[in-house]
DRENSEKOL-116993 format. One line per field, with one value per residue (C-alpha): residue in three letters; x negated, y, z. Coordinates in Angstrom, 1 decimal, decimal comma, m for minus. Layout:
r = c(ALA/...) .
x = c(X/...) .
y = c(Y/...) .
z = c(Z/...) .
! end
This chain:
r = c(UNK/UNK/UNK/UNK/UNK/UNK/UNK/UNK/UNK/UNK/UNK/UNK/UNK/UNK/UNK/UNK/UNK/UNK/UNK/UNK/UNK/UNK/UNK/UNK/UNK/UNK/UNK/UNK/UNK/UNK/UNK/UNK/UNK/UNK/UNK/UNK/UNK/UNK/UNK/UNK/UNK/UNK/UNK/UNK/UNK/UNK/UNK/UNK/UNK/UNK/UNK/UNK/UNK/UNK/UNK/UNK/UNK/UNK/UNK/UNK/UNK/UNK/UNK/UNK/UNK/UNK/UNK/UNK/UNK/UNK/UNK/UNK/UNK/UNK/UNK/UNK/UNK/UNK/UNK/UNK/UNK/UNK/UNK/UNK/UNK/UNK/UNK/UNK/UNK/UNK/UNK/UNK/UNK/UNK/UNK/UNK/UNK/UNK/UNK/UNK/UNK/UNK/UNK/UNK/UNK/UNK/UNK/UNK/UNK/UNK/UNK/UNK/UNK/UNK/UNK/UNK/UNK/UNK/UNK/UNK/UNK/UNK/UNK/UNK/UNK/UNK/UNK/UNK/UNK/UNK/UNK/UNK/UNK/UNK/UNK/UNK/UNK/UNK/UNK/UNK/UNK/UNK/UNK/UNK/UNK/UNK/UNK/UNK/UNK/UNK/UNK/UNK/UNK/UNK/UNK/UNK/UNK/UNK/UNK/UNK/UNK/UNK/UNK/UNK/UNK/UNK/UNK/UNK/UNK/UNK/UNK/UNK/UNK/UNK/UNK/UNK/UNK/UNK/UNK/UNK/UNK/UNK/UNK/UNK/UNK/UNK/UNK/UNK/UNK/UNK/UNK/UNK/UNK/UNK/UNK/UNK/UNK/UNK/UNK/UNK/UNK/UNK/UNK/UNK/UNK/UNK/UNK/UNK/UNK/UNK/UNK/UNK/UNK/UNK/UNK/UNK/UNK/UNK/UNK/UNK/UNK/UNK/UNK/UNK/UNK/UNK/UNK/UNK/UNK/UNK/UNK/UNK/UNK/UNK/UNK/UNK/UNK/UNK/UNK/UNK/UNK/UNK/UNK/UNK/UNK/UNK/UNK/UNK/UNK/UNK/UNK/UNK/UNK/UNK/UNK/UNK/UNK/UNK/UNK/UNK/UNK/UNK/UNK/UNK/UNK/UNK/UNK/UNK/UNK/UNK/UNK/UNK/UNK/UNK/UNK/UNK/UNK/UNK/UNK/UNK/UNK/UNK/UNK/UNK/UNK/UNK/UNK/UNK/UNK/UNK/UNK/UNK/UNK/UNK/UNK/UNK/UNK/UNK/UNK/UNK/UNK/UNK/UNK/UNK/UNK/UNK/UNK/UNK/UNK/UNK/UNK/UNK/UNK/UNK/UNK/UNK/UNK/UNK/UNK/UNK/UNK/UNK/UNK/UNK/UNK/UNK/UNK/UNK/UNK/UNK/UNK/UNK/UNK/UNK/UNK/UNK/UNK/UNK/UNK/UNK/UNK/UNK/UNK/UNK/UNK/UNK/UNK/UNK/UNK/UNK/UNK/UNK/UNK/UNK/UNK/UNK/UNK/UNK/UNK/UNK/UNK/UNK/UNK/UNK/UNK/UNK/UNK/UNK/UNK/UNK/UNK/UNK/UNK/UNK/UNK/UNK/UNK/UNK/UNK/UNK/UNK/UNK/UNK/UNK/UNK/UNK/UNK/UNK/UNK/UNK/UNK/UNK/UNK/UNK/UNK/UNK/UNK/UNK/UNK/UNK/UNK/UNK/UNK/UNK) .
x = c(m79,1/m75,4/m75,3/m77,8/m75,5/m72,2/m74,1/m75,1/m71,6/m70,1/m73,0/m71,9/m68,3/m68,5/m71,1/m68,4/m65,3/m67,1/m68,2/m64,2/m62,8/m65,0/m63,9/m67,2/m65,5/m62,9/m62,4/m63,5/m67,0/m68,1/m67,2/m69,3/m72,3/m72,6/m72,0/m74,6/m77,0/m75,8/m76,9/m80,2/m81,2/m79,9/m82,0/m85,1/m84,9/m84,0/m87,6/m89,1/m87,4/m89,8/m93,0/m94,0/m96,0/m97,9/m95,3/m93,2/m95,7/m97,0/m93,7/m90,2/m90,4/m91,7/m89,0/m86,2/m87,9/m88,1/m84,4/m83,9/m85,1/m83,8/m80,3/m79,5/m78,0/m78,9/m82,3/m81,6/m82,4/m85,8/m88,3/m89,6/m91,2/m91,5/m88,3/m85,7/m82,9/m80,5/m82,4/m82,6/m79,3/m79,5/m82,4/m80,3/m78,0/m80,3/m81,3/m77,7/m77,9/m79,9/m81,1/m84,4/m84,8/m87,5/m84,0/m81,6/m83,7/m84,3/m81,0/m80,0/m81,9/m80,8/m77,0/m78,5/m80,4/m76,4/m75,1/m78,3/m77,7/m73,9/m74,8/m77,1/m73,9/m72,5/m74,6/m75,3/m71,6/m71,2/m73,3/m71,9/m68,4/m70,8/m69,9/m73,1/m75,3/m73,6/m74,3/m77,7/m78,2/m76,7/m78,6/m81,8/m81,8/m81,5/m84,2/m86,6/m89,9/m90,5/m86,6/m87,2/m90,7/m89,6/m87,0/m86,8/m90,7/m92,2/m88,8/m88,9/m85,8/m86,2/m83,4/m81,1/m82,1/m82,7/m79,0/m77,8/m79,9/m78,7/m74,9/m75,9/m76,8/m73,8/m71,2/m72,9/m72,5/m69,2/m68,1/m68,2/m70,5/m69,9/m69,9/m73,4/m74,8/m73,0/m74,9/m78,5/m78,1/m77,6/m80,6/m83,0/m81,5/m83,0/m86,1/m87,7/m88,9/m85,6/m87,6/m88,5/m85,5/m84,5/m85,6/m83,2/m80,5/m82,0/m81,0/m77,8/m77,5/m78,9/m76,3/m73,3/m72,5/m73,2/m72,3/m74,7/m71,6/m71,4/m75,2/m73,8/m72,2/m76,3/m76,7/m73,4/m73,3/m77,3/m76,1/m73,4/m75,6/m77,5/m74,6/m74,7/m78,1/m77,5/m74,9/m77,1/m79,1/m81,6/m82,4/m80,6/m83,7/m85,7/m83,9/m83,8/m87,5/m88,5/m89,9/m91,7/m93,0/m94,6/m96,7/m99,9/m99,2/m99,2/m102,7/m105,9/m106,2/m105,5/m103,9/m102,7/m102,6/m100,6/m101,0/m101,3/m103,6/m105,9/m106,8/m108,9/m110,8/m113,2/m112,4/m110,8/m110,1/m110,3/m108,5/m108,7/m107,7/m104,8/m103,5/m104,6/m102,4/m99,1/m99,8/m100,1/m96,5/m94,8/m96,0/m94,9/m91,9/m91,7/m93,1/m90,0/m87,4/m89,1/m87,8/m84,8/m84,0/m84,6/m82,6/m79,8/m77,1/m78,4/m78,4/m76,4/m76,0/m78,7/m80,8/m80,3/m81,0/m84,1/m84,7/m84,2/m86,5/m89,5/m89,3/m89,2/m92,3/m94,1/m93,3/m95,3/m97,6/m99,3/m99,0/m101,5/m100,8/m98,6/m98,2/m97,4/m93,9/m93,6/m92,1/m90,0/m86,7/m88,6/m88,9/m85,0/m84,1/m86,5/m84,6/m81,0/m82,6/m84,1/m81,0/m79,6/m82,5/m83,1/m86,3/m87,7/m87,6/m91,7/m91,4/m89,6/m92,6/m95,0/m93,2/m92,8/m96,6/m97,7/m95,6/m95,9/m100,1/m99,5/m97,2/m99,6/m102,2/m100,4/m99,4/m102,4/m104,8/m106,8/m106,4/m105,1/m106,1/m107,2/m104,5/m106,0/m104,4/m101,0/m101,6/m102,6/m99,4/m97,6/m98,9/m97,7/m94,2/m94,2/m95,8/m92,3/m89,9/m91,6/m91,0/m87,4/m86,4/m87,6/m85,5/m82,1/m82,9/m83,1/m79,4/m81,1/m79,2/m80,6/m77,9/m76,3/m74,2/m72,9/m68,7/m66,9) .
y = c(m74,3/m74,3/m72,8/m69,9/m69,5/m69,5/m67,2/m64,7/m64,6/m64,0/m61,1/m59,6/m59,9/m58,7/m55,9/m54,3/m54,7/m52,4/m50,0/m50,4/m49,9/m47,1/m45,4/m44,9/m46,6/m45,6/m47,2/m50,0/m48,9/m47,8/m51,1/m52,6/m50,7/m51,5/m55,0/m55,2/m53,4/m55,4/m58,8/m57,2/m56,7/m60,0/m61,2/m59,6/m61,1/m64,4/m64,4/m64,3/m67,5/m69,9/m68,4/m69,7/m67,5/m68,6/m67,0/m69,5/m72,4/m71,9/m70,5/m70,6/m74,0/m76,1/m74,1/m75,5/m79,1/m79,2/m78,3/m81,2/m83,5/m81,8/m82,1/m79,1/m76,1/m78,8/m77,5/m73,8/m75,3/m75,6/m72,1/m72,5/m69,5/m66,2/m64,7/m64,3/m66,6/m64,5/m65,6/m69,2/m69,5/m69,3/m71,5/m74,2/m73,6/m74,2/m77,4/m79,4/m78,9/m80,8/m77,7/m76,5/m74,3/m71,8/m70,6/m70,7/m68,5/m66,0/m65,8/m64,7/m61,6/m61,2/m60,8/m58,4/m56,4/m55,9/m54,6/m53,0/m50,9/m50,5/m48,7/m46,3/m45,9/m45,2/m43,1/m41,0/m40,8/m38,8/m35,7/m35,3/m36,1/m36,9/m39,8/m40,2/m39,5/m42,3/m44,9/m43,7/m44,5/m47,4/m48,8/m47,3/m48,9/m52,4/m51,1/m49,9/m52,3/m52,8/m54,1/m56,7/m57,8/m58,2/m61,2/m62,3/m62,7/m62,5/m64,5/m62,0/m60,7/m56,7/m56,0/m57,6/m55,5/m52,7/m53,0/m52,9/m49,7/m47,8/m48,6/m47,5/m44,3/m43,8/m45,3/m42,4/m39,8/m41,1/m40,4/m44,1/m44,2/m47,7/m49,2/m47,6/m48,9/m52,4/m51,9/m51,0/m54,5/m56,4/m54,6/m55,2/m59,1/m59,7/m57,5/m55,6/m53,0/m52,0/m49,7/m47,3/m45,3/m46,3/m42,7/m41,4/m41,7/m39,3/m36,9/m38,2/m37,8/m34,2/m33,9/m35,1/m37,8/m40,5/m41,0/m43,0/m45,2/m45,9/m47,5/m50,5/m51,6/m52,8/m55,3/m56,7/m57,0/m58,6/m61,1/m62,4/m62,8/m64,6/m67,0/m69,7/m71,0/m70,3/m72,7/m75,2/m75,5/m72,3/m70,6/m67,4/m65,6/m66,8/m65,4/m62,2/m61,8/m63,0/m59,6/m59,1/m63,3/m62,3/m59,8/m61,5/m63,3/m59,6/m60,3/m57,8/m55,6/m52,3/m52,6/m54,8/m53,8/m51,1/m47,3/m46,2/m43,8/m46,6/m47,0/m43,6/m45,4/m49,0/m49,6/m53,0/m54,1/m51,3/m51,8/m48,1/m47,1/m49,0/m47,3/m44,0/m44,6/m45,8/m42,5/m40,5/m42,1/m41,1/m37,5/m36,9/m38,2/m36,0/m32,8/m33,4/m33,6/m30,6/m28,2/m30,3/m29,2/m25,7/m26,0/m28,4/m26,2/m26,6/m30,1/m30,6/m34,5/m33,2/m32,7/m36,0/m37,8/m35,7/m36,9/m41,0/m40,5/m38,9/m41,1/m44,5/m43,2/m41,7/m43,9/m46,9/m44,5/m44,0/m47,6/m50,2/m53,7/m52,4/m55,3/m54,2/m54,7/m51,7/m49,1/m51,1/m48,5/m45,6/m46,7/m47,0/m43,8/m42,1/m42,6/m41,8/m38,5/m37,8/m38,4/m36,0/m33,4/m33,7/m31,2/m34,0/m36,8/m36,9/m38,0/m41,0/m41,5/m41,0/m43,4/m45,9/m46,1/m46,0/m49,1/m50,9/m50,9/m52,9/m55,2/m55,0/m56,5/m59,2/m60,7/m60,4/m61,2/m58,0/m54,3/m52,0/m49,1/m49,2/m48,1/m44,7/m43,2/m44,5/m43,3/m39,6/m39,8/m40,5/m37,7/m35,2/m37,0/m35,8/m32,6/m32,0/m33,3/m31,3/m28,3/m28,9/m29,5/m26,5/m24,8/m26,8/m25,7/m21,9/m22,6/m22,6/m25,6/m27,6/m28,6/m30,7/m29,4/m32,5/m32,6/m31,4) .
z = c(m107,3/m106,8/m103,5/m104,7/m107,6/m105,3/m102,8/m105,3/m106,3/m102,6/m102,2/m105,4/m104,9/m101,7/m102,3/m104,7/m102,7/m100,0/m102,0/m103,6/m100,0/m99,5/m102,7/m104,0/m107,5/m108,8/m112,4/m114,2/m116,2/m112,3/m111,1/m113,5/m113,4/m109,7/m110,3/m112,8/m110,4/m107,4/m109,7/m110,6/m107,2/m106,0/m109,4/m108,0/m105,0/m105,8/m108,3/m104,8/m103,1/m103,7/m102,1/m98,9/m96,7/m94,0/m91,4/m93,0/m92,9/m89,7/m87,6/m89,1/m91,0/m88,1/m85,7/m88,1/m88,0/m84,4/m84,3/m86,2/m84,2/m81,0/m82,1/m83,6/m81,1/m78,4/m78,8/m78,0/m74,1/m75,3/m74,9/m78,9/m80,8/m80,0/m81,8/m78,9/m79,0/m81,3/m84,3/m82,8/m83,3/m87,4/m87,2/m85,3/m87,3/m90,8/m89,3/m90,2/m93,8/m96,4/m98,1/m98,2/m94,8/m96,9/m98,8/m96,1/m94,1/m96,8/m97,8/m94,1/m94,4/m98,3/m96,5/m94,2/m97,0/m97,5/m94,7/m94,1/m97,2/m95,9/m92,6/m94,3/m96,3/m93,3/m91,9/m95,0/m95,2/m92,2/m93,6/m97,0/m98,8/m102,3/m103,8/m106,1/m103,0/m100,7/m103,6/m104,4/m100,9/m101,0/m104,1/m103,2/m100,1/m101,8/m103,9/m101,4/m101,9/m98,2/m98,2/m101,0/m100,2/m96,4/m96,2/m99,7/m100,2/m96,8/m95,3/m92,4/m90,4/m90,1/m91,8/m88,9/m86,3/m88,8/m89,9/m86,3/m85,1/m88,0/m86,9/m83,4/m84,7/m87,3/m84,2/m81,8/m84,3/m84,9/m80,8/m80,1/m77,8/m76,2/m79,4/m80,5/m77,4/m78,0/m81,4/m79,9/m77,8/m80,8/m82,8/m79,4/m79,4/m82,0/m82,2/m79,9/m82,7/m81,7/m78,9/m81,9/m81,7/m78,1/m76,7/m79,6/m76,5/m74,3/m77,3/m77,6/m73,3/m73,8/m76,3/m74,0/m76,7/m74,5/m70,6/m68,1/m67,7/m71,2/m71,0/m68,8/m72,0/m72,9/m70,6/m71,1/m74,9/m74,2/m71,7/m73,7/m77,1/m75,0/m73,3/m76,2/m75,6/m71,6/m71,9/m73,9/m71,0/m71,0/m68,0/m68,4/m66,7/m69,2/m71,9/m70,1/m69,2/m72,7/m74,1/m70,7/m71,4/m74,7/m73,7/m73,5/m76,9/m78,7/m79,0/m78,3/m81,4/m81,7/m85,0/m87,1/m91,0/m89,5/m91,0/m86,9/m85,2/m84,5/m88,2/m88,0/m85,4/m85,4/m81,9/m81,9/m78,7/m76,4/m73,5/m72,7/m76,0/m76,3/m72,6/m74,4/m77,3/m75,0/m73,1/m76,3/m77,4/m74,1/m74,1/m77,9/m76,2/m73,6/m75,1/m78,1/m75,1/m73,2/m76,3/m77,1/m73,5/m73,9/m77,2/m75,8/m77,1/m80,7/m80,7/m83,8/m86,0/m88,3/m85,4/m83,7/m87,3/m87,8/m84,0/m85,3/m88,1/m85,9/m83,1/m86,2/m87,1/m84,0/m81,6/m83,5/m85,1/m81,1/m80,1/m80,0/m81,2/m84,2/m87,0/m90,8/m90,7/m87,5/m89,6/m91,5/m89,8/m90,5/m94,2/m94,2/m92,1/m94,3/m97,4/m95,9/m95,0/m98,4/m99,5/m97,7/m98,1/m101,8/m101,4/m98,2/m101,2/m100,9/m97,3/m98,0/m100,8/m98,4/m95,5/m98,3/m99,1/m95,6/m95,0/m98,5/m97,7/m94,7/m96,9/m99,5/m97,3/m95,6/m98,8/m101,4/m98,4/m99,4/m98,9/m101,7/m99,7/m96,0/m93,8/m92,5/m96,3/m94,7/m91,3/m92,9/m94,8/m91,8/m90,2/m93,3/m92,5/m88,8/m89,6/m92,2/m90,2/m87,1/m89,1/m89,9/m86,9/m85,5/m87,9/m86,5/m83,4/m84,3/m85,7/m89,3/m91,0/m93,5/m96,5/m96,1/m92,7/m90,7/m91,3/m88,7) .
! end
């Protein structure tokens, strides 16, 4: 109980100096309304803490015991799981102390709900000079559902590779090109949902943000966040080809509690579906960059986030094997843009409660609603986002303009 009390301290104190150094306070009453709102989130998500899901049970908790016995980081020699090594490491790490491994691991991704909410500070930040809309974002953010259910109830990681793709799309918008791709890396080390917004980058190539030498900075940032358990004793191929290992343990279905095009269909494990819908995903794709490259010289910052939030949600939406937790990005971008777009707030609704009914049926063990209501929703999303960025394009701005 001490360390929760010491670490809710550290999140709050912390949480406030950022917001301090980014002069979104500026006196003492706003200092201590975001404090007070910073421990009623950290409240919320500490009521969660104690549940134990079968992820938990069955995965992450017997991971952390076999660390233990294997000596700690000596045991990051050993193939173990199916999270790449990244994560490994803070599961290594967990097994030294005495305290119970269920908080320690939900804690992680409590910090991460953090800086999480920080890059889509960031992000926001680079579209309007609003102070009340960078800290709506930033509390919103910590508020969204998906973002407390998702490490402080269901002790899942999303919001460290989450937190990582965001900063790769602020540090890109931001001309630092090497460090967005250093960024992207670290968000695929440790998921490979980073993929979602991987095809973001030809949009950022059309755009002449990026150079093709500035790409090599990918497999170098990858290879050394994979050193440490290289030089434990892990083939260093192994860690490379891990993705490409796992992709028979994916499993057969079509869908997983996920609001995708597959929930319109009982098809279950069709083999030529599932090729249908990776097809589907690379022509949305392609047809998207064959107008972007029409359109190349209208490819403004508002454009290129519109361009993250589609491909968050399409890119899943097409794919077979999708798990609940898929759109968990598109959930956050989604709100950083309704933030933005005041009169878009519905979409971020609508993303929200396509998401939350996968959530919803992981964690009751029943369906609130089955997921072809989140997939239409999803499908209103595109259709609105579609729309508006056919209108940046034609050199119609949305409001906010991106800052020069």
């Amino acid at each position: 109980m001490a360390a929760i009390i010491i670490f809710i301290l550290l999140a709050v104190a912390t949480s406030a100096f950022l917001l301090w150094r980014e002069r979104l306070v500026v006196n003492i009453y706003e200092l201590s309304m975001c404090i007070i709102l910073l421990t009623l989130l950290l409240d919320i998500r500490l009521y969660f803490l104690p549940y134990a899901t079968l992820d938990y049970k069955d995965f992450l908790q017997k991971w952390v015991d076999f660390y233990r016995v294997a000596g700690g980081f000596a045991g990051l020699k050993y193939s173990i799981g199916n999270y790449n090594v990244p994560y490994l490491y803070f599961l290594a790490l967990f097994s030294y102390f005495p305290l119970y491994d269920l908080y320690l691991i939900k804690l992680l991704s409590v910090t991460f709900d953090i800086i999480l909410a920080f890059s889509g500070l960031k992000l926001i930040s680079l579209f309007t000079d609003s102070r009340k809309k960078k800290l709506i974002g930033f509390f919103l953010i910590l508020f969204l559902p998906t973002v407390i259910l998702n490490g402080s109830c269901w002790a899942q990681c999303d919001s460290i590779y989450s937190s990582f793709a965001l900063l790769s799309i602020y540090f890109m918008l931001r001309d630092r090109p090497v460090l967005s791709v250093v960024m992207l890396a670290l968000s695929f080390g440790f998921k490979l949902q980073a993929v979602f917004i991987m095809p973001l980058y030809l949009g950022f190539l059309l755009a002449k943000r990026v150079k093709i030498r500035h790409l090599f900075a990918f497999p170098v940032a990858y290879a050394v966040l994979v050193l440490p358990s290289v030089i434990a004793g892990r083939p260093f191929l192994d860690t490379v080809t891990l993705y490409f290992n796992q992709v028979d343990t994916v499993g057969d279905g079509l869908n997983y509690n996920a609001p995708t095009i597959f929930s319109f269909f009982d098809l279950n494990k069709s083999a030529l579906a599932g090729r249908l819908g990776i097809a589907a995903a690379f022509l949305f794709i392609i047809a998207v960059y064959l107008v972007l490259f029409k359109k190349r010289a209208n490819i403004t910052d508002e454009v290129l986030l519109a361009l993250s939030l589609i491909f968050s949600i399409a890119v899943p939406f097409f794919l077979p094997h999708m798990h609940d937790r898929y759109f968990f990005i598109a959930d956050v971008l989604s709100l950083c843009y309704a933030v933005l777009y005041a009169k878009r707030y519905p979409l971020a609704i609508l993303v929200s409660f396509a998401s939350l009914l996968g959530y919803y049926a992981y964690l009751m063990k029943r369906y609130l609603l089955t997921m072809n209501f989140g997939a239409f929703a999803l499908i209103i999303v595109l259709v609105c986002l579609i729309y508006d960025l056919s209108l940046m394009l034609k050199g119609l701005p949305r409001t906010p303009q991106p800052r020069q």
